[in-house]
C-alpha positions as CSV (number, residue, x, y, z in Angstrom):
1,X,85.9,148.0,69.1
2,X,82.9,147.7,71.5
3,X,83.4,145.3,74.5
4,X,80.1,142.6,72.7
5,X,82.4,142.4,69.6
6,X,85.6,141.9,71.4
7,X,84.1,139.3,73.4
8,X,82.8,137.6,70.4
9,X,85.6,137.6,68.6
10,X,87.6,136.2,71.9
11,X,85.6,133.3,72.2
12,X,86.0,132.6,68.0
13,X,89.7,132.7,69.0
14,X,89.4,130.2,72.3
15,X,87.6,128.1,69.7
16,X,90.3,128.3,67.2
17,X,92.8,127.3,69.8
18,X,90.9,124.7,71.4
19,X,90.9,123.2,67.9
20,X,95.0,123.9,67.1
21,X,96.0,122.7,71.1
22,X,93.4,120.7,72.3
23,X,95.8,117.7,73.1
24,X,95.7,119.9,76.3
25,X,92.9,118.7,77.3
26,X,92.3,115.1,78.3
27,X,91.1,111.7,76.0
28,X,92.1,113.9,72.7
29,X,91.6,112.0,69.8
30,X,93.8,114.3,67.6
31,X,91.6,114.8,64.8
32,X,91.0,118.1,64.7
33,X,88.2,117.8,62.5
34,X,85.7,115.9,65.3
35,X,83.2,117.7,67.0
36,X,83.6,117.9,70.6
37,X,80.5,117.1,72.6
38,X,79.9,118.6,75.8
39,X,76.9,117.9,78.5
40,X,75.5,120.2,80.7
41,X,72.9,120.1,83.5
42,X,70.7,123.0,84.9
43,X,68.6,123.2,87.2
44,X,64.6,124.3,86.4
45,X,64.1,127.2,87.6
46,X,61.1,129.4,86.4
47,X,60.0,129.1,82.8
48,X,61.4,132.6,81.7
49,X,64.9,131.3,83.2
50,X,64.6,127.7,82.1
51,X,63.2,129.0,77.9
52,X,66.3,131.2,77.8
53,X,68.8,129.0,78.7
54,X,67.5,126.8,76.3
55,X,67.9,129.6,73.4
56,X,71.5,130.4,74.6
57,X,72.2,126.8,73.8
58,X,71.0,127.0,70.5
59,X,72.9,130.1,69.5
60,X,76.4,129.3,70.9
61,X,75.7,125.6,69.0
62,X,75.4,127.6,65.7
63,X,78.0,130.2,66.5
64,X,80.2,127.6,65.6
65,X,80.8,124.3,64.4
66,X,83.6,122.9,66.8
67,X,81.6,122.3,70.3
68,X,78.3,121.3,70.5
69,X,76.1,121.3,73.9
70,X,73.5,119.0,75.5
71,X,71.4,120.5,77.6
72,X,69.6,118.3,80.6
73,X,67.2,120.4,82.6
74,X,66.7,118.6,86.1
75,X,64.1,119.8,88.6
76,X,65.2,121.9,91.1
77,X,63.8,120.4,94.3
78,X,66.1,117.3,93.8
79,X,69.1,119.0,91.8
80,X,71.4,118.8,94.8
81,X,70.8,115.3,95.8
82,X,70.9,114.4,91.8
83,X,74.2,115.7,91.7
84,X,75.2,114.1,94.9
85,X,74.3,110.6,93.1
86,X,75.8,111.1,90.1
87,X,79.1,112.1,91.3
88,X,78.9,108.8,93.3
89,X,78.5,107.0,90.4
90,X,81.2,108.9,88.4
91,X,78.4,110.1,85.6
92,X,78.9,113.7,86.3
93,X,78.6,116.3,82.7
94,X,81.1,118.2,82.0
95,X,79.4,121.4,82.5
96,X,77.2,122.0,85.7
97,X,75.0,124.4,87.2
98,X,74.5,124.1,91.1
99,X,73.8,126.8,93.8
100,X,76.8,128.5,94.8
101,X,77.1,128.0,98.6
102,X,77.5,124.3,97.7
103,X,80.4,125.3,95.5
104,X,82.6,124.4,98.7
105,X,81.2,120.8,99.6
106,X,81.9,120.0,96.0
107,X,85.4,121.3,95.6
108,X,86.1,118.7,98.9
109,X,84.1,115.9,97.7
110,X,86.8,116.4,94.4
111,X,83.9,117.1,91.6
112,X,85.4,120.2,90.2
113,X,88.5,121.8,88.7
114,X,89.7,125.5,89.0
115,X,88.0,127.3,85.8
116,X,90.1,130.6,86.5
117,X,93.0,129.7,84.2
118,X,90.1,128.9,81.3
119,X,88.9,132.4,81.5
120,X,89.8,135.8,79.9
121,X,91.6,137.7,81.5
122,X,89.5,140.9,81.0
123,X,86.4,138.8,81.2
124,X,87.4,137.9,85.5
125,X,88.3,141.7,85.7
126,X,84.8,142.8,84.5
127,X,83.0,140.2,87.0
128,X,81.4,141.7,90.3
129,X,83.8,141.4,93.0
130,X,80.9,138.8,94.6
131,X,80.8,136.7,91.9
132,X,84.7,136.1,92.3
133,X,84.1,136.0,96.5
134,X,81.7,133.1,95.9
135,X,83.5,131.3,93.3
136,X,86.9,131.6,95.0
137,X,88.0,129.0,97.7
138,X,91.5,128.4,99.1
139,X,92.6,131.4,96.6
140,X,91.7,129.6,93.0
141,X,88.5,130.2,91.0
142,X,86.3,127.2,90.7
143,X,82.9,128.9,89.3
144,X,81.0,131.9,88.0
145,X,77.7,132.7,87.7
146,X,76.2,134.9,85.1
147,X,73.7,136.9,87.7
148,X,74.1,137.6,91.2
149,X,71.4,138.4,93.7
150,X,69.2,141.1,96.5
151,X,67.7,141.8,98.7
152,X,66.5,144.5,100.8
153,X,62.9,145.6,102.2
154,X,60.4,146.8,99.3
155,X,57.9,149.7,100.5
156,X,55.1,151.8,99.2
157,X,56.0,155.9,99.2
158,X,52.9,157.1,100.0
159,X,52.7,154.6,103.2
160,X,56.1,156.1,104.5
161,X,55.6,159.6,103.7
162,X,52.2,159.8,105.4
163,X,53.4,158.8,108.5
164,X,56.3,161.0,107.7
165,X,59.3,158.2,107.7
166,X,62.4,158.9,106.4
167,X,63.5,157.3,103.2
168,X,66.7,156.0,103.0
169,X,68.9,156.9,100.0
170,X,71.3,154.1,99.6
171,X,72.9,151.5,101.8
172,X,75.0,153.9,103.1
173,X,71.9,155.4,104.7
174,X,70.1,152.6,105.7
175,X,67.4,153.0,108.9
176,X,69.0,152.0,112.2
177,X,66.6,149.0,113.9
178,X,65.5,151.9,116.4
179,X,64.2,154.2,114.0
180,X,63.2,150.8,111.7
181,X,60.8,149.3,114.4
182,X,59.5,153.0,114.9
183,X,58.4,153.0,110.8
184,X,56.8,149.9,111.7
185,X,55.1,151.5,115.0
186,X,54.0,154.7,112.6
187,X,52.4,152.2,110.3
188,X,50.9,149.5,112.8
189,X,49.1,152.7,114.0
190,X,47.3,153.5,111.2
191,X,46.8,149.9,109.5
192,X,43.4,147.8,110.7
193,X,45.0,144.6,111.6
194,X,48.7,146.1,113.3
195,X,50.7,143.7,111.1
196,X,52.8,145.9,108.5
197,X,55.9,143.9,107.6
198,X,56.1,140.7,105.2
199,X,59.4,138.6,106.2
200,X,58.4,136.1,103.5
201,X,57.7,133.5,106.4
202,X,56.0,131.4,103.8
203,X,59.5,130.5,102.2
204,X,61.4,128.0,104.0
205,X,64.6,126.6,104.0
206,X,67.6,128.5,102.3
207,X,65.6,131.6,102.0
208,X,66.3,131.5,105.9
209,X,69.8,131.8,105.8
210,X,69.6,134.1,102.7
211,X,67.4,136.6,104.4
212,X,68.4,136.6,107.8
213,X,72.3,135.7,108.5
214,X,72.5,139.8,107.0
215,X,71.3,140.7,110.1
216,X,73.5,138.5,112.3
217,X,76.6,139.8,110.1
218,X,75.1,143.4,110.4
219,X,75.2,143.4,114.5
220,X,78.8,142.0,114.6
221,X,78.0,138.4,114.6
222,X,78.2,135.6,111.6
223,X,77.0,132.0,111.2
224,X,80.7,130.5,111.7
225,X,84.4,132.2,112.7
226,X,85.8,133.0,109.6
227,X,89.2,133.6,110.3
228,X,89.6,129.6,110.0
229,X,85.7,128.2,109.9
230,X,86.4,125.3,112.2
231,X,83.7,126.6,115.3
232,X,80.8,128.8,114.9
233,X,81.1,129.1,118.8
234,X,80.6,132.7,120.1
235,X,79.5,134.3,116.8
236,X,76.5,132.2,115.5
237,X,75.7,132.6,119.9
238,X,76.9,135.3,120.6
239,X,75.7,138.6,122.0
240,X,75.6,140.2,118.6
241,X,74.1,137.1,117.1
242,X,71.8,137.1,119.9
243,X,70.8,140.7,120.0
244,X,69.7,140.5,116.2
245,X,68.0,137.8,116.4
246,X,65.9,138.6,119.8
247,X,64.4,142.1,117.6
248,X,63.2,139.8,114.6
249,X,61.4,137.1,116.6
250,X,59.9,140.6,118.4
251,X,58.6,141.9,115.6
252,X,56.3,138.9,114.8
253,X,55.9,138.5,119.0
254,X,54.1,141.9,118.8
255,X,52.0,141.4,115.9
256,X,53.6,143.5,112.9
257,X,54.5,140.8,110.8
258,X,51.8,139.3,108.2
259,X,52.4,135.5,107.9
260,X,51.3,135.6,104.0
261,X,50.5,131.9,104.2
262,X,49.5,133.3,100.4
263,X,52.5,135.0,98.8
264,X,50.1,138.2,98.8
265,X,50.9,140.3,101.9
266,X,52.6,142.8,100.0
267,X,50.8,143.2,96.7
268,X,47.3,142.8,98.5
269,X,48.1,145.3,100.1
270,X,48.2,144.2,104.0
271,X,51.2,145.4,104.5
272,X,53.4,148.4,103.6
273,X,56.9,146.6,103.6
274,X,58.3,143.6,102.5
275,X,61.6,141.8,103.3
276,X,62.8,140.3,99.9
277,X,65.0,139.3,97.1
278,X,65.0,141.0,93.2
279,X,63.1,137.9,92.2
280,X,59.9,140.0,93.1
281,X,60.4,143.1,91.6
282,X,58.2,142.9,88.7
283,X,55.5,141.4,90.3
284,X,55.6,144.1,93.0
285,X,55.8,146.7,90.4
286,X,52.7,145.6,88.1
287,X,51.1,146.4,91.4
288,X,52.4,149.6,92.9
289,X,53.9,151.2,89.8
290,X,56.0,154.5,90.7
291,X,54.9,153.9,93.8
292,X,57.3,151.5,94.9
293,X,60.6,152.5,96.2
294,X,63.8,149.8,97.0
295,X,65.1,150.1,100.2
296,X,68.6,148.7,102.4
297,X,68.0,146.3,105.4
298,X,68.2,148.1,108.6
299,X,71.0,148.2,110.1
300,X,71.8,146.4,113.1
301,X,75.0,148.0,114.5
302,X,77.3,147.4,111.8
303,X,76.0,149.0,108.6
304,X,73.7,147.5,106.1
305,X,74.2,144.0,104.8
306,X,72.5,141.9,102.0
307,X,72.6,138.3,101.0
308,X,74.6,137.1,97.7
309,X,74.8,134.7,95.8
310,X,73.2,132.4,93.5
311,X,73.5,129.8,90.6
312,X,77.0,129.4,89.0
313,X,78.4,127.3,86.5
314,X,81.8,125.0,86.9
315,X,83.3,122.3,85.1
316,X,83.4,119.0,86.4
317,X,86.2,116.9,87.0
318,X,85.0,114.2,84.5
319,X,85.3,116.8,81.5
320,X,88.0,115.2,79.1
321,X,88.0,118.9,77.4
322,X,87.9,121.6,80.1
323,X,88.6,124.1,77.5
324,X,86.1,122.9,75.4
325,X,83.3,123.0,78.4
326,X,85.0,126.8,79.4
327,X,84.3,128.4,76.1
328,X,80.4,127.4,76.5
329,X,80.5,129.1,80.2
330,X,82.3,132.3,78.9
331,X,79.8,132.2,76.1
332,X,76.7,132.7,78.4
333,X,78.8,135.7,80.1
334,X,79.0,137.9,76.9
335,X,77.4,141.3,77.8
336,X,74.3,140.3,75.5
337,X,73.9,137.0,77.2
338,X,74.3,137.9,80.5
339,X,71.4,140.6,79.8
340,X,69.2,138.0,78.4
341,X,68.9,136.1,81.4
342,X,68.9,138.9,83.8
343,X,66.0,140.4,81.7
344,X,64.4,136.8,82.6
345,X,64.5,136.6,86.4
346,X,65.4,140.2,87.1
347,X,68.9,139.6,88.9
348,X,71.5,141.7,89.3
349,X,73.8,141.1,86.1
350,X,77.1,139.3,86.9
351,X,80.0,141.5,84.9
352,X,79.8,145.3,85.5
353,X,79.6,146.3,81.4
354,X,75.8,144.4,82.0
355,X,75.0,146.1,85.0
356,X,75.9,149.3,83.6
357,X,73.5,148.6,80.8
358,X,71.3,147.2,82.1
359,X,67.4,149.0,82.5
360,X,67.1,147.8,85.8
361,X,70.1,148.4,87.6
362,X,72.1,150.6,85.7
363,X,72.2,154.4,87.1
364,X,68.7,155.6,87.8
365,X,67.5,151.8,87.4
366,X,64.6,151.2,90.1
367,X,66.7,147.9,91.5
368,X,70.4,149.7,91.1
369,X,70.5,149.8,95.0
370,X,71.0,145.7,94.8
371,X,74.0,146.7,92.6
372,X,75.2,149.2,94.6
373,X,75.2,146.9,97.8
374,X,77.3,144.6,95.9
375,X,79.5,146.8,94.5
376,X,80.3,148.7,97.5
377,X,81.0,145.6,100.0
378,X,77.7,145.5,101.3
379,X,77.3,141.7,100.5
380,X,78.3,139.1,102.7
381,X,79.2,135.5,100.9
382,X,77.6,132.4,102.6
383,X,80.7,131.0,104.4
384,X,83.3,129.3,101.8
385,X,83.3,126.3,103.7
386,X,82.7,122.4,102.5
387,X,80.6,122.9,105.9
388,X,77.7,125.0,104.3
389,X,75.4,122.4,103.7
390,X,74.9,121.7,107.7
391,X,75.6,125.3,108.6
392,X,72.8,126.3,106.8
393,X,70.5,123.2,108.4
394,X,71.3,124.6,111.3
395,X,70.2,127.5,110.9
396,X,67.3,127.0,109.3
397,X,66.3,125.1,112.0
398,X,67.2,127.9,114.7
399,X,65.1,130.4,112.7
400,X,62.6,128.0,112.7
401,X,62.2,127.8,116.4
402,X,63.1,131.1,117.4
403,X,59.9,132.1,115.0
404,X,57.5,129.8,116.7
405,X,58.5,131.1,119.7
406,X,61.5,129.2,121.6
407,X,64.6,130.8,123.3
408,X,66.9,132.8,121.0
409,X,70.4,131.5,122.9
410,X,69.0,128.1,123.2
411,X,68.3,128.0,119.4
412,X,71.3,129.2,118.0
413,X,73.2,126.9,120.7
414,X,71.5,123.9,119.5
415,X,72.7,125.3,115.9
416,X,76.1,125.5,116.8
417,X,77.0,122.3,118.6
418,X,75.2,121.0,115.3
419,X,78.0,123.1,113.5
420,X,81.0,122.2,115.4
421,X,80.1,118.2,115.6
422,X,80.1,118.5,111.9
423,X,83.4,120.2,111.7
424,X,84.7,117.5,113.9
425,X,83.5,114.7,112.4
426,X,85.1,115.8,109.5
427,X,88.4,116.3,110.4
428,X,88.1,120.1,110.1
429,X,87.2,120.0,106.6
430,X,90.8,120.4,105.8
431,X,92.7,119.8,102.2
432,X,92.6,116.5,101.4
């Protein structure tokens, strides 16, 4: 029996016993012949994304007859603080998408329940270890998403080979930030305006922590102390921290990074590099064709490292039938569905049957190096602390500065007292 069956048939049986045992969940009625409603909220996304979750609805509402699923589509911009206000006011779905660094802050405010006991056991073994890292806080599994995410630097071959760089051939042989900035000497020297590398400075916000804590983790520093999370003291300041940060704001301090105040650095061909996520893989290769290669993020001491992590899916505290709300969620991560989206917005599939089928990052796939780094431990997880949303304000606003120019240390020192008043404040985050 092939794994797309078994699954199928799996979630018939979930259904069946939702229907024989669903006193276990709470407010049953116990007729077994009602239909149990269940409301779900996702955020917009691009159209691709937003049309196929709309389909996947449809089709697990007419795989069966027992749960049906409303679908609210809320814009993405305010998603977070929509959430915020609804769990304020107790109208919360059952199901509900959010981005999962915030997973943390919303297990301590008390809007979700642990969905690992809802789930398959074979399904949670077939999920990338990232998707468990980032769903997992204080050992219990509270979310999954059905794609993960990557990043790395994007380049045009014929640029590298005619100044005769070396092209990496995994993570595992990533350029060290010596021989990096001497690729982008190679190429300033042979380009008309110097400025050869696109760090997506046109993004803003969480794209700064996404893109450039990798670097911080790569030299030996991180954006908090893990081995508790209640300081960021000494490794968000640190020398490491410090040192990684000091070579980015000197690559745009000496000219070879393109602003792209137009999203068009890269495929208008100003410059031959660019720092980015899988989101912009097709778009880059309608441009360059066979031509474009997939590279690792330098690495700054420490090996490679990417960012991960993306939308997941929980179940919210106000669910009267958890089960109910679970069978939908291990629905959308059948093999088939998980494709579906993934063919959509060109992320890395979340269970490892998908990725190994999947055109893009299955083996010889042009994007199976984002797979790689997040099979192979390349990844680092946003910190799983309730404390992400102002460690990630902080450094935004650190990058921010140090890229128009202020003082590294002073930056990221502004960034952690930010961090640590927080954790103070907050009675160090600790179980309630």
């Amino acid at each position: 029996m092939n794994r797309a069956v078994a699954h199928t048939l799996a979630l018939l049986a979930a259904i069946a016993v939702l229907v024989g045992a669903c006193g276990q969940d709470k407010g049953d009625s116990g007729r077994k012949d009602q239909r149990i409603e269940i409301k779900a909220w996702v955020h917009s996304g691009r159209a691709a994304e937003r049309d196929t979750i709309k389909d996947q609805v449809a089709r697990f509402n007419r795989s069966q007859e027992r749960v049906h699923v409303t679908l609210t589509v809320i814009p993405e911009g305010s998603y977070n603080a929509q959430v915020q206000a609804a769990a304020l006011a107790g109208e919360l779905p059952d199901v509900l998408e959010f981005d999962g660094p915030f997973l943390y802050n919303y297990i301590w405010e008390g809007h979700l329940v642990p969905i690992g006991d809802y789930l398959p056991r074979d399904l949670k073994a077939d999920l990338l270890p990232s998707i468990v890292k980032q769903g997992t806080y204080r050992g219990r599994l509270y979310s999954v998403g059905v794609y993960d995410s990557g990043l790395g630097l994007y380049a045009r071959r014929s640029l590298l080979e005619a100044v005769g760089a070396r092209i990496p051939a995994g993570p595992g042989d990533a350029w060290s930030v010596p021989e990096f900035e001497g690729v982008l000497q190679n190429l300033a020297d042979h380009d008309p305006d110097g400025r050869v590398l696109d760090l997506k400075l046109n993004y803003r916000h969480e794209w700064y922590t996404y893109a450039f804590s990798p670097p911080v983790e790569s030299a030996g520093g991180d954006l908090i102390d893990r081995s508790d999370f209640q300081s960021a003291a000494g490794v968000l300041n640190g020398p490491a921290a410090v040192g990684a940060m000091t070579r980015i704001q000197a690559w745009i301090d000496k000219g070879l990074v393109d602003p792209d105040v137009d999203d068009n650095a890269f495929v208008g061909g100003r410059v031959a590099l660019s720092w980015a996520g899988h989101w912009e893989y097709r778009r880059y290769a309608k441009a360059y064709g066979k031509d474009l290669v997939v590279l690792p993020l330098p690495d700054f001491g420490h090996g490679t490292r990417t960012g991960q992590g993306s939308w997941n899916w929980g179940i919210t505290r106000y669910a009267k039938r958890p089960r109910a709300a679970a069978a939908f969620i291990e629905f959308l991560l059948r093999p088939d569905e998980v494709l579906k989206m993934c063919d959509a917005n060109a992320a890395v599939p979340a269970t490892r049957e998908a990725v190994e089928r999947s055109k893009l990052y299955g083996p010889g796939g042009p994007l199976r190096l984002f797979a790689d780094q997040l099979l192979n431990g390349y990844g680092v997880a946003r910190p799983r602390t309730p404390a992400y949303p102002v460690i990630t304000s902080a450094f935004q606003q650190a990058f921010e500065d140090i890229r128009n120019g202020a003082g590294v240390k002073p930056s990221l020192d502004k960034a952690v007292a930010a961090i640590d008043r927080d954790i103070r404040d907050n009675d160090g985050y600790r179980a309630p």
